[in-house]
C-alpha positions in Angstrom: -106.8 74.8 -160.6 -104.2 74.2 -163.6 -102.3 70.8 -164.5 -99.6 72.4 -163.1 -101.0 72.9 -159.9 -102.4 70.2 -159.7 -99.6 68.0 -160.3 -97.6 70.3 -157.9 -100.0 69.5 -155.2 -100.1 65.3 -155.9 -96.2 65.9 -155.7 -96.1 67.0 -152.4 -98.9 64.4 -150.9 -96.7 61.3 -152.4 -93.3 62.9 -151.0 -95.3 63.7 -147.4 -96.4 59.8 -148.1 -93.2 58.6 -148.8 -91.0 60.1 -146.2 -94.0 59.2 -143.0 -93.8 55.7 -144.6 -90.0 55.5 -144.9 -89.9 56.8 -141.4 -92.1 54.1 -139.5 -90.5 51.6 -141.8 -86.9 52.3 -140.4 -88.1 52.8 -136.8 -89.7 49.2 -136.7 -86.3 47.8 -137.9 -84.5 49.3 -135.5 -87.0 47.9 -132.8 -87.1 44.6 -134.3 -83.5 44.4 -134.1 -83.6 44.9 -131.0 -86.5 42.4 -130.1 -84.4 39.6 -131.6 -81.2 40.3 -129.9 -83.0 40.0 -126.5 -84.9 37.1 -127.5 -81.1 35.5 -128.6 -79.6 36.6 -125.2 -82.0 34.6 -123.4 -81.5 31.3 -125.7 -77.6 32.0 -125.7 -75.1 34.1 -123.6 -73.7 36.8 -125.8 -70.2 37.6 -125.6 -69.3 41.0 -123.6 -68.0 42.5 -126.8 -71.2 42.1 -128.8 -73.6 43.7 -126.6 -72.4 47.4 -127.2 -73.0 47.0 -130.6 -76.5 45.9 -130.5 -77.8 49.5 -130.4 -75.8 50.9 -133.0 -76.5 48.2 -135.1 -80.0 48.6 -135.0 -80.2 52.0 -135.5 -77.9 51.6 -138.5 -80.5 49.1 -140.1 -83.5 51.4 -139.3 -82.0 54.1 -141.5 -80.3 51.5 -144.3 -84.3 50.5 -144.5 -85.3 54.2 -144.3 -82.7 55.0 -147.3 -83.5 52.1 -149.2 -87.4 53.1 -149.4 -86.5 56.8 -150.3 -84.3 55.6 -153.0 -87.1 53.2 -154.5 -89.6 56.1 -154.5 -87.0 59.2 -156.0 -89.6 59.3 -158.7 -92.1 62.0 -156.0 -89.7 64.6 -156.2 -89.7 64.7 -159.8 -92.7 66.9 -161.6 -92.3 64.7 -164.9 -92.8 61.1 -163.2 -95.6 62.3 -160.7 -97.5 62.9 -163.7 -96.5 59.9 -165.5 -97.6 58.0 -161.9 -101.1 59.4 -162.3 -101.3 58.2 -165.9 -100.0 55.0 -165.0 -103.3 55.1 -162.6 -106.0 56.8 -165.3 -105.0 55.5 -169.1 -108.1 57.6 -170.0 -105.7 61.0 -170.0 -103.9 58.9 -173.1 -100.8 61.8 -171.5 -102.8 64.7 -171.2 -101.2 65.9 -167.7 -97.7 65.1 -169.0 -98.9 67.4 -172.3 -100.1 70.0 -170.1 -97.4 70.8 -168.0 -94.6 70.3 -170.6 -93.3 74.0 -170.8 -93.1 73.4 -175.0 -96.5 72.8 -174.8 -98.4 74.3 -172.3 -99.2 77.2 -173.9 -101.1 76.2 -176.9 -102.8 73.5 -175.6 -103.4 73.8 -171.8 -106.7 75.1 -172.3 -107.8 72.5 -174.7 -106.7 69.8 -172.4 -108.0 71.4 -169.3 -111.5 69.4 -169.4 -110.2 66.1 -170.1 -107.8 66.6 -167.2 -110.3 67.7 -164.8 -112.7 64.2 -165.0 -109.5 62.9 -163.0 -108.7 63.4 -159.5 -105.0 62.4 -158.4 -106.0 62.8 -154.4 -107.8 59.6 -155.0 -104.8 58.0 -156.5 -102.4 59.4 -153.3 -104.9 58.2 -150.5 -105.3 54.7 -152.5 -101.5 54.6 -152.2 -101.3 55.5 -148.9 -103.9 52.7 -147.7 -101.0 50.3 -149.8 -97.7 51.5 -147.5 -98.2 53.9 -145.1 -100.9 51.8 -143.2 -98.5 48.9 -143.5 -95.6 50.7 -142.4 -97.5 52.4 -139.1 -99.1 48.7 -137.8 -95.6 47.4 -138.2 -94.0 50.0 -136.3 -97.1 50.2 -133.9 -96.1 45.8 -133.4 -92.5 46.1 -132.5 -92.9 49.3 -130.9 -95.4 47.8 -128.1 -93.4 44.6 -127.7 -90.3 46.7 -127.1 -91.9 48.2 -124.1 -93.6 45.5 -122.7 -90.3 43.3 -122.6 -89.2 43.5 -118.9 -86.8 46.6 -118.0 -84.1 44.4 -117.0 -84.1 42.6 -120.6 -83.9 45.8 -122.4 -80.7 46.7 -119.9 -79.2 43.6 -120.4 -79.4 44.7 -124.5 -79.0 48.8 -124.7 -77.6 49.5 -121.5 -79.7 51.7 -119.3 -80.1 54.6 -121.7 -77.7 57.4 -120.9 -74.6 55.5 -122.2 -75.6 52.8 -124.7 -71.9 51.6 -125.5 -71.4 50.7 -122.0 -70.4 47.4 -121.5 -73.7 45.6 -119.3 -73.4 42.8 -116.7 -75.0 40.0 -117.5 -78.3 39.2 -115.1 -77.2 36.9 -112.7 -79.2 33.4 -112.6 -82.6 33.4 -110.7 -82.7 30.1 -109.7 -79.7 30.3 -106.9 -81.1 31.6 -103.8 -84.0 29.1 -103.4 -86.0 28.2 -100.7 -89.3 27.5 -99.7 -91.4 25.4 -97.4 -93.2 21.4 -97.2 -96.9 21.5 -95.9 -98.0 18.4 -95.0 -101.9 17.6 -95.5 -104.1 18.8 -92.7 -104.6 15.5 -91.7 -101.1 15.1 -91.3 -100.8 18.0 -89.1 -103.5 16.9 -86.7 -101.2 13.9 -85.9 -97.9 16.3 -85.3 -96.4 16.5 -88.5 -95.3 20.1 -89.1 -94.5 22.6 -91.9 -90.4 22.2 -92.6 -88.4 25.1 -94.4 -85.7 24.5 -96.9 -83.3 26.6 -98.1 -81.3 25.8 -101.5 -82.2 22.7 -101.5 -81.1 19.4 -103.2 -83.6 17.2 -102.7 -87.2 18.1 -101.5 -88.8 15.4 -99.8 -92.0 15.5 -97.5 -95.6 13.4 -97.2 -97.0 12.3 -100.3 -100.1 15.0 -100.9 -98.0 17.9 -99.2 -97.6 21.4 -100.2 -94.2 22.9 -101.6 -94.0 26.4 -102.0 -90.7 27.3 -103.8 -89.3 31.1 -103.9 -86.6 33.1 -105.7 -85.4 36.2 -106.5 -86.2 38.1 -109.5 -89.1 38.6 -112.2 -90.7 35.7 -112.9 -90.6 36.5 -116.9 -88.7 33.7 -118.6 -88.6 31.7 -115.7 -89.6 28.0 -116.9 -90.5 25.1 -114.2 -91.0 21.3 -115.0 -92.5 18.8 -112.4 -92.0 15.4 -114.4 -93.8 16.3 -117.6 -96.3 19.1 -116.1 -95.6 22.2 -116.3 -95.8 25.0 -113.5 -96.5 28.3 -113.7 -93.6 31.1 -111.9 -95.7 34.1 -110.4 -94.5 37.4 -109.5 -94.0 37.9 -105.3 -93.1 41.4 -104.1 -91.7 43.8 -106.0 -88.3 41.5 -106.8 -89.1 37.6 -106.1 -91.3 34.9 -107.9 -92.5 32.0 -106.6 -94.6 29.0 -107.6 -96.3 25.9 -105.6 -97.2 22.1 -106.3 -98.5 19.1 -104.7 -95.4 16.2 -103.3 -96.5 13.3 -106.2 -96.8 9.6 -105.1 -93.4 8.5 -106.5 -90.1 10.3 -106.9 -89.6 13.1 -110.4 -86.8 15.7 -110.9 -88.1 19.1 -110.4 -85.9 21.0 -113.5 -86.0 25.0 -113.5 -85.0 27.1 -116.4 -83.8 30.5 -116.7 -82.5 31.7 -119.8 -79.3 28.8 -120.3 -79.1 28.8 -116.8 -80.3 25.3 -115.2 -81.3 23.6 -111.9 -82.3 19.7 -111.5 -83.8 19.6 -107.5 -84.7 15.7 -106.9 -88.4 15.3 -105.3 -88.4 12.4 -102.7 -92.0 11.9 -101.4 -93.2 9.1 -98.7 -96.8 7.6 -98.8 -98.6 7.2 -96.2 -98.0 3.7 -95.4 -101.2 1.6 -94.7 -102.1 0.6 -90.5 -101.0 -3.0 -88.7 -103.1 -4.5 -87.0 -102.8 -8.0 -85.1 -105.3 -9.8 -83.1 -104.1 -11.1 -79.6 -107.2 -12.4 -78.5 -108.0 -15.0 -79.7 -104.9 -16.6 -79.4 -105.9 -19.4 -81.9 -109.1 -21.0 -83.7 -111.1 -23.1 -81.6 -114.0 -26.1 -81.8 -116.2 -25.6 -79.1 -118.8 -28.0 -78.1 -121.1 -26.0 -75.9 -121.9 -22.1 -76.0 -121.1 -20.7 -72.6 -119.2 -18.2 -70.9 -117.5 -15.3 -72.5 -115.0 -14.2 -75.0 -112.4 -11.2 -75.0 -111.2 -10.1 -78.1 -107.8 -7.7 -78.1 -105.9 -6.0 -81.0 -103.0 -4.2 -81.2 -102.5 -1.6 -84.1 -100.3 1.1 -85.1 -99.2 3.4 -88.1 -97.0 6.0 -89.3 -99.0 9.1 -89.4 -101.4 8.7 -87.3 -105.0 6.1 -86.6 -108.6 6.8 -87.3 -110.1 4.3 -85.1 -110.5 0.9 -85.1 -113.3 -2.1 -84.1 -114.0 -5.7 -84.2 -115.8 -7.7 -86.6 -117.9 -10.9 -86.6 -118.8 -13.1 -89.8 -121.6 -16.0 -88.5 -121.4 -18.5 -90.8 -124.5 -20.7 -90.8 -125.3 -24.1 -92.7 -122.6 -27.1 -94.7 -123.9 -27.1 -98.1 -123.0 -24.8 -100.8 -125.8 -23.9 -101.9 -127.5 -23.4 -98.5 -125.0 -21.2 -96.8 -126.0 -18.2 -94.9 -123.8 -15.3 -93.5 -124.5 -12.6 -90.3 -122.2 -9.6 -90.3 -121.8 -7.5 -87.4 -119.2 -4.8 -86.1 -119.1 -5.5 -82.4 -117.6 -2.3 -81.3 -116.0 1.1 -83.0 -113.1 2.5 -80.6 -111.8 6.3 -81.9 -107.9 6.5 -81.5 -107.4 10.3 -81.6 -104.8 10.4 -84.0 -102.9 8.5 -81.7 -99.8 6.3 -83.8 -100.1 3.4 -81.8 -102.4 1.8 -79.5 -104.6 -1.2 -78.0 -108.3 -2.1 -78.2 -110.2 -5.2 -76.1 -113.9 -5.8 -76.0 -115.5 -8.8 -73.7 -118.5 -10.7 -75.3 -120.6 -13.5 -73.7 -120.7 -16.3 -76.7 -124.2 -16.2 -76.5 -124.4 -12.9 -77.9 -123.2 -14.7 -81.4 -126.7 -17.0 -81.1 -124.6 -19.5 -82.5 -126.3 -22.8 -83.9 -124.8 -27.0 -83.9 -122.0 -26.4 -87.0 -122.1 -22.8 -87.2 -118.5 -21.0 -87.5 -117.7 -17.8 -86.2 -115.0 -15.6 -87.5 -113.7 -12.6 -85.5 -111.0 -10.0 -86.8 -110.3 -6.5 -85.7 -110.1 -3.7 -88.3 -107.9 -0.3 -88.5 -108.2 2.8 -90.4 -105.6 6.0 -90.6 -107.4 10.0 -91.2 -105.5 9.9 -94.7 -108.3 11.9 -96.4 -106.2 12.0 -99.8 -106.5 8.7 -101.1 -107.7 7.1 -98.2 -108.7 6.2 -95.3 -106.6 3.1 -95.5 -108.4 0.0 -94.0 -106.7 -2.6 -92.7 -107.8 -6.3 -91.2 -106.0 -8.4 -88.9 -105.5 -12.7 -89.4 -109.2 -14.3 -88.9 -109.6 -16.6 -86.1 -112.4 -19.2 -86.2 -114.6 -20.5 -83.6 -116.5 -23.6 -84.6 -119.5 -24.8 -82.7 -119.2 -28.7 -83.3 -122.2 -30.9 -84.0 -123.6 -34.0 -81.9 -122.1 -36.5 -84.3 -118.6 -35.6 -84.2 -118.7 -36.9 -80.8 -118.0 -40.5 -79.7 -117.5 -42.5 -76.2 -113.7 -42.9 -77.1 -112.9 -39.2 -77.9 -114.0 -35.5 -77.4 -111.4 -34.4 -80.1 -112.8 -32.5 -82.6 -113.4 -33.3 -86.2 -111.0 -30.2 -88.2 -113.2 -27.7 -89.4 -114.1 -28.0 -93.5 -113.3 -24.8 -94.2 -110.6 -22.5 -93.5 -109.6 -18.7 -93.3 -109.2 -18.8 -97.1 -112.7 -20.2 -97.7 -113.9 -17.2 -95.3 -112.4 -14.4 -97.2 -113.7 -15.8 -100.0 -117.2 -15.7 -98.6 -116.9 -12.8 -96.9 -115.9 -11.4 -100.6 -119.1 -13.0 -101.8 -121.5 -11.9 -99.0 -119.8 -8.3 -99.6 -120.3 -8.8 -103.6 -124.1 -9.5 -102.7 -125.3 -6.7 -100.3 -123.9 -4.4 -102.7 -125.6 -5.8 -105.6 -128.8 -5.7 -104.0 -128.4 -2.2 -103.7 -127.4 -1.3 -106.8 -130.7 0.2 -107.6 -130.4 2.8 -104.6 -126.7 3.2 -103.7 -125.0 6.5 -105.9 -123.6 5.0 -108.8 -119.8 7.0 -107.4 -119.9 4.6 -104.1 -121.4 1.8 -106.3 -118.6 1.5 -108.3 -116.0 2.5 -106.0 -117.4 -0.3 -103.3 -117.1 -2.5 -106.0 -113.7 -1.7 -107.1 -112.8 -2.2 -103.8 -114.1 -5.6 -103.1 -111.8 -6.3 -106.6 -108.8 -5.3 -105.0 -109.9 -7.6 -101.7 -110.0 -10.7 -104.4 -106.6 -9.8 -105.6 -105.5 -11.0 -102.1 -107.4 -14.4 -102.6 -106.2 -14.5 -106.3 -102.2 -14.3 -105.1 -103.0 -17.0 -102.3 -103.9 -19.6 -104.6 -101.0 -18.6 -106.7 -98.8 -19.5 -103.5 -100.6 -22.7 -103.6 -100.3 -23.7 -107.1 -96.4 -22.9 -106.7 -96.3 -25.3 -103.5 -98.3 -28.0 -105.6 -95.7 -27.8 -108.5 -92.9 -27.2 -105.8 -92.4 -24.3 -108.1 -92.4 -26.0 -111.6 -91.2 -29.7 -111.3 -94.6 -31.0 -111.1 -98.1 -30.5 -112.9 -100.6 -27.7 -112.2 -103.4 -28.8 -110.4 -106.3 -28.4 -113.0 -108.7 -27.6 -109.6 -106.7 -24.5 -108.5 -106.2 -23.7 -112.2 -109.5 -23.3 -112.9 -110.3 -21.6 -109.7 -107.5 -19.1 -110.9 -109.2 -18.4 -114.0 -112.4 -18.2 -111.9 -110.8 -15.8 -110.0 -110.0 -13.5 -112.3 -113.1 -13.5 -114.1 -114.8 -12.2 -111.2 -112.0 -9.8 -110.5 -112.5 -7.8 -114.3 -116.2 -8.3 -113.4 -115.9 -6.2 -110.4 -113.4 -3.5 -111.9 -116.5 -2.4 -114.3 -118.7 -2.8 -111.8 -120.9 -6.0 -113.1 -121.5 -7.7 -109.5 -124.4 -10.0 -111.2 -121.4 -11.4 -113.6 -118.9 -11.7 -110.8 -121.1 -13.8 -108.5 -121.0 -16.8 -110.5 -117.5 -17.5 -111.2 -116.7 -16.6 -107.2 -119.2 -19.3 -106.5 -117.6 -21.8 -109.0 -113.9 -20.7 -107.8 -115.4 -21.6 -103.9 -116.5 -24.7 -104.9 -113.4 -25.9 -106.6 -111.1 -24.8 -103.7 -113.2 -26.8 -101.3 -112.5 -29.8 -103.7 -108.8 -29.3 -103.7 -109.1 -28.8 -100.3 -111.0 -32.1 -99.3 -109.4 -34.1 -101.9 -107.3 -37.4 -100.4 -108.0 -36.0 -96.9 -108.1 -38.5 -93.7 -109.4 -37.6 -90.5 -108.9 -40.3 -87.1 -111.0 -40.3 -84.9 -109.3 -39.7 -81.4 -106.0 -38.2 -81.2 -104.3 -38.4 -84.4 -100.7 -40.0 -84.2 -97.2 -37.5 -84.4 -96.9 -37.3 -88.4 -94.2 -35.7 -90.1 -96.8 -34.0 -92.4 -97.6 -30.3 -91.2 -101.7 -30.8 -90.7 -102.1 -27.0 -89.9 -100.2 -25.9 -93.3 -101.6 -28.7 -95.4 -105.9 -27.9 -94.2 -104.3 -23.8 -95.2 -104.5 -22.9 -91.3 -101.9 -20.1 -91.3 -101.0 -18.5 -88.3 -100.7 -14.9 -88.9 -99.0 -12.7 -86.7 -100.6 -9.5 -88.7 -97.4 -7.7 -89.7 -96.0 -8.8 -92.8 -92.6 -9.9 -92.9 -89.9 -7.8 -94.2 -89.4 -8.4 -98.2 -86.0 -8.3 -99.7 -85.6 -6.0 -102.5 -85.3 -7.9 -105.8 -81.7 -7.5 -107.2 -81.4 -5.0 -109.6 -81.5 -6.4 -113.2 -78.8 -6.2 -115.4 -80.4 -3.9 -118.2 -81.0 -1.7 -115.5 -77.8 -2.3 -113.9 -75.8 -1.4 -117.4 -77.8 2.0 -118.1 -77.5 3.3 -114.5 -73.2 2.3 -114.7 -73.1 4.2 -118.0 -74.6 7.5 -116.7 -72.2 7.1 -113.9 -69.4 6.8 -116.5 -70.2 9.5 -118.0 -70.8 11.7 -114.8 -67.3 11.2 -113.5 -66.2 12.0 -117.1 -68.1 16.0 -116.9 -66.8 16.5 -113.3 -64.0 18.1 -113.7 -65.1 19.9 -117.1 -68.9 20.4 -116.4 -69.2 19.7 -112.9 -72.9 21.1 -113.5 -73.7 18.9 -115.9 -72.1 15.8 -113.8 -74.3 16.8 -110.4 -77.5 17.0 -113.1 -76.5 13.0 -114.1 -76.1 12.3 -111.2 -79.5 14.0 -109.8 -81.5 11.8 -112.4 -79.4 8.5 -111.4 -80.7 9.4 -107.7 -84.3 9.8 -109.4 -84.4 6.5 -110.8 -82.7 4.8 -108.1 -85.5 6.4 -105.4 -87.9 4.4 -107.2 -86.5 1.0 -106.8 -83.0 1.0 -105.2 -82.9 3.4 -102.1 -80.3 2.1 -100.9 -78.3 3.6 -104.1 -80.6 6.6 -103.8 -78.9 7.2 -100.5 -75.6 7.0 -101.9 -76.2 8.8 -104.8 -77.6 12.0 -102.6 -74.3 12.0 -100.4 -72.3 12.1 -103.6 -74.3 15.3 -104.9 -74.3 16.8 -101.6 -70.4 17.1 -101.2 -70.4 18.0 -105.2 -72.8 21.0 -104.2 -70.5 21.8 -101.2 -67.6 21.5 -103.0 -66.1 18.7 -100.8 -64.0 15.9 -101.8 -66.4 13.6 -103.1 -64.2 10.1 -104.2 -65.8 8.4 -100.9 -69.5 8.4 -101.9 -68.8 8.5 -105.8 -66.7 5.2 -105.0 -69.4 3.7 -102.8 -72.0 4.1 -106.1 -69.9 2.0 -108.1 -69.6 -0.6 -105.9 -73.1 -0.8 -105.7 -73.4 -0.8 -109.6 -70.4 -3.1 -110.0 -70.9 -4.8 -106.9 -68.3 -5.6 -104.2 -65.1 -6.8 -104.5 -64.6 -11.1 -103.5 -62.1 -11.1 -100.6 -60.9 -14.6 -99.8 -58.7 -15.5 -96.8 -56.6 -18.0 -98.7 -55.7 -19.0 -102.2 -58.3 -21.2 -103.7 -56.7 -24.8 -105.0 -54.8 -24.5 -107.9 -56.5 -26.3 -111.1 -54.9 -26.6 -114.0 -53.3 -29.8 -116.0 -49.6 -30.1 -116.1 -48.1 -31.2 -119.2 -45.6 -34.3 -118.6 -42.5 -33.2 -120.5 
């Protein structure tokens, strides 16, 4: 083969090289143009004149990119400059190949420069090169091409039309997050008490049990489609050949359930009720009683009921045996368990002969009746009615002058506090074989039962100081601290360290309880002092009483009046954007104020169906700003007059 040839040949490689490379080069421009106008249409609506000219324009920059490269590489259709590349690439020729092919010269000395030409071979030079663009060039293409067609079809319509007529103008895709509607699933416990699966169709608000199933559905791919519960994240999933849907689990408190599809927006409030905790009370016993001799029988009755549905329920004895600290001994029994079917209300008796207690001179006996609902979420829920006391009294209380009973030393607060102690024990002693899971969790829970005792003596303290004008008393003080030491004892699960500081907090509230105490024998004289409240002998009617709602605070008060502001300020120019405030106010207000809450969710509802909402907006601000002082008369008036 000559120079010429040779050269001829390398010519034709680089310009097939060239124009494949140019080619791929200006066919992954025009797709990656495309890629990013879609990806732009779904941050930001594109106006209607802009979208014929996607196409065009892409094509146009895939062959400005495909001219560009040709013009850079003019030099492989030149014979001249293909031989200068390969010297370029072998400086050993020192311009042999240019030599050779020169018409002046290649006659004389073509032969002579035919061996030093031939150590070089320019098809190594040409595949190098193509390794350097045209492999390049093809993975690009091979990129954008694949993304192109895995982009949803609808997303490529809403860019380049659908094919046969690419300057026609294109709808845009409607929003996918109109036509909701779904489904609430309560927990199956729930259901085996009645509770049954609601449907909702574009909803507002979604409310249902705390723990139930939503399943929300919509039309359309599920591509692009992006769902926030709170801060978690959900996941859209394809249903059918047109819809998408996606599930989650009602939380304990109210969130804003926020949907996204491209800048299209939806704020749906999520409004979940817990499963409130049994009531019970004990009617029988009607009272706590001092006994002197054991005999006949006893009849116990409770009434209990809850929201969702009960468990069962039994009775409960706590034998109290002995006078000094350190010698006390407890017997815990459950008398009788009673199931309740699911039932939400109901009543339970049980009739006991006193001797079945094998009570002893100055033993006490405690009796309460106990409730639990079939929450198997976070539950069951266990709840205890008021204790009531039966003392057997002791020989010596007794005189010729009076059968009246000395009061009893310790009370239902001291019992609790026992019964926390006995509790604290039996699981301590069984730390060694109990699963560490219910260790702890038994533990944890007696905690939470010591929280109760903890907020007792708090009301005490505050009833000592008559809530800050006296003193502290250093007794219920320390007990407090005691208190809590055992509590963040128990938490961790260290019952051996929360045993001593319950003892110590016993012993102190039996100090304050005792201290400056007289007892008469006989009937004691009508006193104006309240003996029951003052020895802590509550009478509990075992429902609590209802709580007012603490008002709200004026930080709060000012943030939740400024989104209001600024919600009647969007609703006539973003009335979207209004009903979204206005959705989160309703949020925030679920958690604390639901009286607002309520308010807030009539004034969305008539914004949704586009009624006249001044009434309920009007009604929120009055319950931001608060109402308006109406007085009959003219109050006196009070300034000074001058004397001219």
């Amino acid at each position: 083969m000559t120079p010429l040839q040779q050269v001829q040949r390398t010519k034709r490689g680089l310009g097939l090289l060239t124009s494949l490379t140019a080619l791929f080069l200006g066919a992954a421009v025009t797709f990656g143009v495309l890629l990013a106008a879609m990806l732009l249409s779904l941050a930001l609506p594109l106006p209607p004149g802009v979208r014929p000219a996607i196409l065009p324009a892409a094509i146009a920059a895939g062959l400005a990119a495909l001219v560009v490269l040709l013009w850079r590489r003019r030099f492989v259709w030149s014979l001249p400059r293909v031989a200068l590349w390969v010297e370029e690439r072998a400086p050993e020729l020192r311009y042999a190949l240019v030599t050779a092919i020169d018409p002046r010269y290649a006659d004389r000395f073509a032969e002579l420069l035919a061996p030093i030409i031939a150590r070089v071979d320019p098809g190594a030079f040409v595949r190098r090169a193509a390794l350097r663009s045209l492999l390049p060039a093809a993975f690009l293409l091979l990129v954008t091409g694949v993304s192109y067609s895995a982009v949803p079809q609808n997303w490529r319509t809403a860019v380049v039309g659908s094919g046969v007529d690419a300057t026609t103008e294109v709808t845009e895709m409607p929003s996918r997050l109109e036509a909701l509607r779904g489904s609430v699933t309560p927990p199956a416990y729930a259901r085996r008490s009645g509770l049954r699966r609601e449907e909702f169709d574009d909803p507002a608000t979604i409310a249902g049990l705390a723990g139930s199933t939503v399943d929300l559905h919509g039309e359309g791919i599920p591509d692009g489609i992006e769902i926030l519960l709170g801060e978690t994240s959900l996941e859209a999933a394809p249903e059918g050949d047109d819809g998408w849907q996606s599930a989650f689990t009602l939380p304990d408190s109210a969130v804003a359930l926020e949907l996204t599809d491209r800048h299209y927006r939806r704020l749906v409030v999520i409004d979940p009720r817990r499963d409130a905790t049994p009531s019970v009370e004990l009617l029988l016993p009607m009272r706590d009683t001092t006994v002197r001799t054991i005999e006949g029988d006893i009849e116990l009755r409770a009434r209990m009921s809850d929201d969702i549905g009960l468990g069962g329920a039994f009775f409960e004895s706590i034998v109290t045996m002995g006078q000094e600290e350190g010698h006390i001994t407890f017997r815990r029994d459950t008398l009788e368990r009673h199931d309740l079917d699911n039932a939400r209300s109901g009543e339970f008796s049980l009739t006991l002969p006193l001797a079945h207690f094998r009570l002893q001179e100055g033993d006490m006996l405690s009796l309460r009746a106990v409730t639990f609902d079939n929450n198997t979420l976070t539950g069951p829920s266990y709840t205890t009615s008021e204790t009531r006391v039966l003392r057997l009294a002791t020989s010596s209380e007794y005189d010729s002058l009076a059968i009246e009973g000395a009061p009893p030393p310790d009370d239902s607060l001291f019992l609790s506090l026992r019964y926390i102690i006995q509790l604290t024990e039996e699981i301590h002693d069984e730390r060694r074989t109990m699963p560490r899971d219910l260790f702890v969790d038994s533990a944890q829970s007696i905690g939470i039962q010591l929280r109760r005792v903890i907020r007792t003596v708090e009301m005490m303290q505050r009833e000592w100081t008559m809530e800050g004008v006296f003193d502290p008393n250093p007794l219920l003080a320390e007990a407090h601290e005691a208190l809590w030491e055992g509590v963040r004892a128990l938490y961790i699960a260290e019952t051996g360290e929360a045993l001593p500081p319950m003892w110590a907090a016993l012993k102190l509230l039996q100090e304050f309880a005792l201290m400056e105490r007289y007892y008469f024998r006989g009937q004691p004289p009508e006193l104006i002092v309240n003996l029951g409240r003052v020895r802590m002998q509550g009478k509990d009617t075992g429902y609590a009483a209802p709580r007012s709602r603490r008002e709200m605070s004026g930080e709060k008060q000012r943030e939740l009046l400024a989104s209001y502001v600024e919600s009647v300020r969007l609703l006539e120019a973003a009335p979207d954007s209004a009903m979204n405030t206005l959705m989160r106010m309703q949020v925030e207000a679920l958690r604390e104020f639901p009286a607002l809450a309520s308010v807030l969710g009539e004034a969305v509802a008539a914004i949704r169906a586009g009624e006249d909402a001044t009434a309920p907006l009007a009604e929120v601000r009055r319950s931001l700003e608060g109402r308006t002082i109406i007085r009959r008369r003219l109050t006196s008036w009070s300034a000074l007059w001058e004397k001219r």
